[in-house]
C-alpha positions, 0 to 999 in steps of 0.5 A: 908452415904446414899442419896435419892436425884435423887429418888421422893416421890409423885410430891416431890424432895427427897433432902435428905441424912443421915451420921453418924461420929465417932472418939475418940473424938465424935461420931454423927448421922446427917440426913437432908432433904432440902424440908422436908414437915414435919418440922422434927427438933429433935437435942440432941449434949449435949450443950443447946445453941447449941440445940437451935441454930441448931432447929432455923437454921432448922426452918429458912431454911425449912430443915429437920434435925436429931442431934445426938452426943455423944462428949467428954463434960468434956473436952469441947464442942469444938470437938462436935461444930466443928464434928457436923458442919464438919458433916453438910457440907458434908451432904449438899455438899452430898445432892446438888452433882453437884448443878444443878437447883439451885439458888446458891446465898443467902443473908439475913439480919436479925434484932433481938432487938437491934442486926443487922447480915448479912449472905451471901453466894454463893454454890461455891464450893469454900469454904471461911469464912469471920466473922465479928462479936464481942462477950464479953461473955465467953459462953452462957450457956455450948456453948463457944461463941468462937465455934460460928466461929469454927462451921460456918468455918467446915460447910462451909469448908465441904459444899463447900460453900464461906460464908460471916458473918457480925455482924453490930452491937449489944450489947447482944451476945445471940441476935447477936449469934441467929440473925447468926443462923437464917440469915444463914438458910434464906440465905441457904433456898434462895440458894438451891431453885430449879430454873431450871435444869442447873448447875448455873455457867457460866462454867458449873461446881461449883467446 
């Protein structure tokens, strides 16, 4: 792993780190940029849905991110969903290190068509998942609707991160899934947003 995040380019932060995981099971390349002028997205993990949805989670959140898995998709896609959502949050835990300056809190609620998500979140250092959200379909595509939970759980696990996913209501399981993505970028854009200087707890320290 490698991090740039006390360094400046120019007047800009460098919040940036990359990492890259290999097991007998999956081996993947992540890079991120939480301030990425550029936009950068290119995300190749083997499963289109997927693809899809992380390229929706950048956009929404301003981050700057690279994807790259090799995984074991003829058994399924759950070993490359979980890897890559393991390797995300301990990119981002990496990339905030003692979280100083910070918003901390982020919440958004998001509407698609007929679907309503809410994605709210707290860089706690403390990680929690709670998930509220109902699907019928097997899978979308080769992304087994399933993963969606698996994915959210090893992100915020590795990230540190006290995350709170409520569906309130929908009936397309495509809508309610992308609504996730991209409430949960919009929730992470308004948390790692520079404030100041201090660590943002009343303690002093977010672990």
């Amino acid at each position: 792993m490698g991090t740039d995040t006390d360094r400046k380019k120019g007047d800009r932060l460098m919040r940036s780190a990359e990492l890259r995981r290999q097991t007998g099971e999956t081996d993947i390349y992540c890079w991120m940029d939480l301030d990425d002028p550029d936009g950068t997205c290119s995300v190749a993990t083997g499963v289109g849905f997927f693809d899809h949805m992380l390229q929706l989670l950048a956009f929404h959140s301003g981050f700057g991110l690279i994807v790259k898995a090799d995984g074991d998709l003829d058994v399924d896609d759950h070993h490359t969903i979980e890897d890559i959502g393991i390797v995300l949050g301990q990119l981002f835990r990496e990339v905030l290190q003692d979280r100083r300056g910070i918003a901390r809190y982020g919440s958004f609620q998001l509407p698609m068509d007929e679907t309503l998500a809410n994605v709210t979140l707290d860089i706690s250092g403390r990680p929690y998942l709670v998930y509220n959200c109902s699907l019928s379909r097997d899978s979308i595509g080769t992304f087994s609707c399933e993963m969606l939970e698996e994915f959210l759980r090893a992100f915020a696990f590795n990230a540190g991160i006290t995350l709170h996913v409520n569906v309130c209501y929908g009936t397309n399981d495509h809508h309610k899934i992308e609504a996730v993505f991209k409430a949960l970028g919009r929730a992470l854009k308004a948390a790692v947003k520079i404030e100041g200087n201090a660590v943002p707890s009343s303690k002093g320290v977010l672990e």
